[in-house]
C-alpha positions as CSV (number, residue, x, y, z in Angstrom):
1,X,0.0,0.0,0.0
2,X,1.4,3.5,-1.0
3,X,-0.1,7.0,0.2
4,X,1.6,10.2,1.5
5,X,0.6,12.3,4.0
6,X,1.6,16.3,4.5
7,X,2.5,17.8,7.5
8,X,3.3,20.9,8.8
9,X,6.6,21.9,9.3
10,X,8.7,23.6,12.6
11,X,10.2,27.0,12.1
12,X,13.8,25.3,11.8
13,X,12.9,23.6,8.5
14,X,14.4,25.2,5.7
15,X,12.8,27.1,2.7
16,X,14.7,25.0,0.4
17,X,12.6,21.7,1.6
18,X,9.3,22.5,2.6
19,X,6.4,23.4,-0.3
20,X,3.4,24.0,0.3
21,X,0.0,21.8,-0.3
22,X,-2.9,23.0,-1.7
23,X,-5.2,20.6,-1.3
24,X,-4.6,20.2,2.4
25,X,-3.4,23.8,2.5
26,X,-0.5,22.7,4.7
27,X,3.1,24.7,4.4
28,X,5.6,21.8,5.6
29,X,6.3,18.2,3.7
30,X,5.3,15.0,2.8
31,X,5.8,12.6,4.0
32,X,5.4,9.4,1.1
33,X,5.4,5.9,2.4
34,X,5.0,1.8,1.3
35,X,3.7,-1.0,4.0
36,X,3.0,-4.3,3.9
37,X,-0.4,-6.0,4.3
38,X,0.5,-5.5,8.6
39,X,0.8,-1.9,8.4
40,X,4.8,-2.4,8.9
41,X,7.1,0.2,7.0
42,X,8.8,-1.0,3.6
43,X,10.4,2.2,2.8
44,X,9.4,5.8,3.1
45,X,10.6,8.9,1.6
46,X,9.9,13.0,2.6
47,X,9.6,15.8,0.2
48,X,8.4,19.1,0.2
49,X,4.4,19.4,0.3
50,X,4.1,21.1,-3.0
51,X,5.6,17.6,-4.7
52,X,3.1,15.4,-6.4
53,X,2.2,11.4,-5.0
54,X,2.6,10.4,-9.0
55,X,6.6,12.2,-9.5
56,X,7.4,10.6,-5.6
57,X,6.1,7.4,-6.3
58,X,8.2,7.0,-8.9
59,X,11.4,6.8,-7.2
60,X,9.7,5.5,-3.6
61,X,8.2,2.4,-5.9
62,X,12.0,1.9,-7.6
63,X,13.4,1.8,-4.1
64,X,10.9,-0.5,-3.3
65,X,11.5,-3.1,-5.8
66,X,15.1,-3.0,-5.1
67,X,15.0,-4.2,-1.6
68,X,12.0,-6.3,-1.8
69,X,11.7,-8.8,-5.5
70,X,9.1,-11.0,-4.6
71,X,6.4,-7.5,-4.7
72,X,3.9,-7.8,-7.7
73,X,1.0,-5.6,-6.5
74,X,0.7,-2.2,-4.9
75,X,-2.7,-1.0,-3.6
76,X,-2.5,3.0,-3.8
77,X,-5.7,6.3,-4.0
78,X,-6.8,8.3,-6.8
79,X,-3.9,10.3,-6.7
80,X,-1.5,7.4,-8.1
81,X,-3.4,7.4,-11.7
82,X,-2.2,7.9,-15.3
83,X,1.2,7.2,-16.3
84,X,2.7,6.0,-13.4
85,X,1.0,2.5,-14.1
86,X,2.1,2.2,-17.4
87,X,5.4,3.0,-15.9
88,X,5.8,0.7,-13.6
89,X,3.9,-2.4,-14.6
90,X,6.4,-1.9,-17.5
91,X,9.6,-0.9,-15.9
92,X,8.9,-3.4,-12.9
93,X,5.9,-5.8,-13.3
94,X,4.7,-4.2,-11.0
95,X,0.9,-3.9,-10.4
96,X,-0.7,-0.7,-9.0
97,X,-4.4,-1.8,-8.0
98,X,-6.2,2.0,-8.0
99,X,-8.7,1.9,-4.5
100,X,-10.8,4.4,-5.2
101,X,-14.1,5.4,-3.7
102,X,-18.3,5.2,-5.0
103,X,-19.8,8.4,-6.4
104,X,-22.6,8.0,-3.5
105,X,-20.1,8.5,-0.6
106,X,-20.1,11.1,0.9
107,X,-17.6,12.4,3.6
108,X,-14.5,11.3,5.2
109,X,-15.0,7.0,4.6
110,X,-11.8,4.8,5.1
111,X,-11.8,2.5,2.2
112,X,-10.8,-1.3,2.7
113,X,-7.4,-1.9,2.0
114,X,-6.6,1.9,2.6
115,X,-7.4,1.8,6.4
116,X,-3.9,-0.4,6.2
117,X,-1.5,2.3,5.6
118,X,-4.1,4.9,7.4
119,X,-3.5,3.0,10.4
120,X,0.6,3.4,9.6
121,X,0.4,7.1,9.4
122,X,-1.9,7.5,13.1
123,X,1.0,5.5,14.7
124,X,3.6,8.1,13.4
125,X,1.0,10.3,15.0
126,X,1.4,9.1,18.3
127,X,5.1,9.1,18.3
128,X,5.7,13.1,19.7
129,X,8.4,13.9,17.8
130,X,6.4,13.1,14.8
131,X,3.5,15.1,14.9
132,X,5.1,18.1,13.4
133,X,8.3,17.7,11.4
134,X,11.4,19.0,13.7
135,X,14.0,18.4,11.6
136,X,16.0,20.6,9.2
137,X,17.1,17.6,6.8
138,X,14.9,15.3,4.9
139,X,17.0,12.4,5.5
140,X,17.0,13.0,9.3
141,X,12.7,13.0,9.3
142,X,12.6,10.1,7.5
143,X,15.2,8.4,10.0
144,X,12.7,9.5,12.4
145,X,10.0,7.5,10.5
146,X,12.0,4.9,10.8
147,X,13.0,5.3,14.5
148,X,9.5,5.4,15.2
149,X,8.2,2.2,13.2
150,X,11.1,0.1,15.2
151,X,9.7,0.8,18.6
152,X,6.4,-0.4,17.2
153,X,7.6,-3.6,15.7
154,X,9.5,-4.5,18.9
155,X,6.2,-3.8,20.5
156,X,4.6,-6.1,18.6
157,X,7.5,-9.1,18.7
158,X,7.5,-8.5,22.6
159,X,3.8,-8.9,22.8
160,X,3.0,-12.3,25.0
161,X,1.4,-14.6,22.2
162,X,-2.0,-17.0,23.6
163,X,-0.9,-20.1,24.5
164,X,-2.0,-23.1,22.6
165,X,-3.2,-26.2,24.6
């Protein structure tokens, strides 16, 4: 599953890497991630707000493939149309399954498959540190995505298992 998600950005953060995002009307970054079918991080990436899902996913999805050969499909919104799939089911074989929503829907509705990464984005939520991006270098926010997603693995590996009998 692939989705971004903008937040707003501290004073310290540099002109040079925050943008700003007009659909959310947030001034900050992005922050563009892939999970797996748990919710558990496969790689993430942080831009400016102003930079489109489709030109991020580009080089998120060839990261992606890199570290991980056995992927073949990648659930993603609305905003992940057009060329990109043409792009990557040729560049990769890689599928991109569009989620999108019913014409009858109205409001904020969490669609089945997309409550997955949803779910990925309130944890980096709860982590403090997270909730606003701190950090002056791109490279050092997503190190704190990463940071964050350990503790919550380890959490889960830690967590006493029911016993069997």
């Amino acid at each position: 599953m692939i989705d971004s998600q903008s937040v707003k950005a501290d004073a310290v953060v540099g002109a040079d890497s925050r943008g700003f995002d007009g659909g959310k009307l947030i001034n900050g970054r992005k922050r563009h991630a892939v999970v797996d079918t748990l919710g558990l991080l496969l790689a993430v990436q942080v831009t400016p707000a102003d930079t489109g899902d489709r030109a991020a996913a580009q080089t998120l999805l060839a990261r992606v493939v890199d570290a991980h050969h056995r992927l073949e499909l990648v659930w993603a919104d609305g905003g992940y149309t057009g060329s990109l799939i043409e792009h990557r089911l040729t560049a990769f074989a890689l599928v991109i399954a569009v989620v999108k929503r019913s014409d009858n829907m109205r409001g904020f509705v969490v669609l089945p498959k997309r409550w997955i990464v949803e779910r990925f984005f309130a944890h980096l939520m709860r982590t403090r540190r997270l909730a606003r991006d701190f950090e002056r270098r791109t490279t050092s926010a997503e190190a704190m995505i990463y940071w964050s997603m350990t503790l919550l693995m380890t959490r889960r590996l830690a967590r006493p298992r029911p016993s069997r009998g």
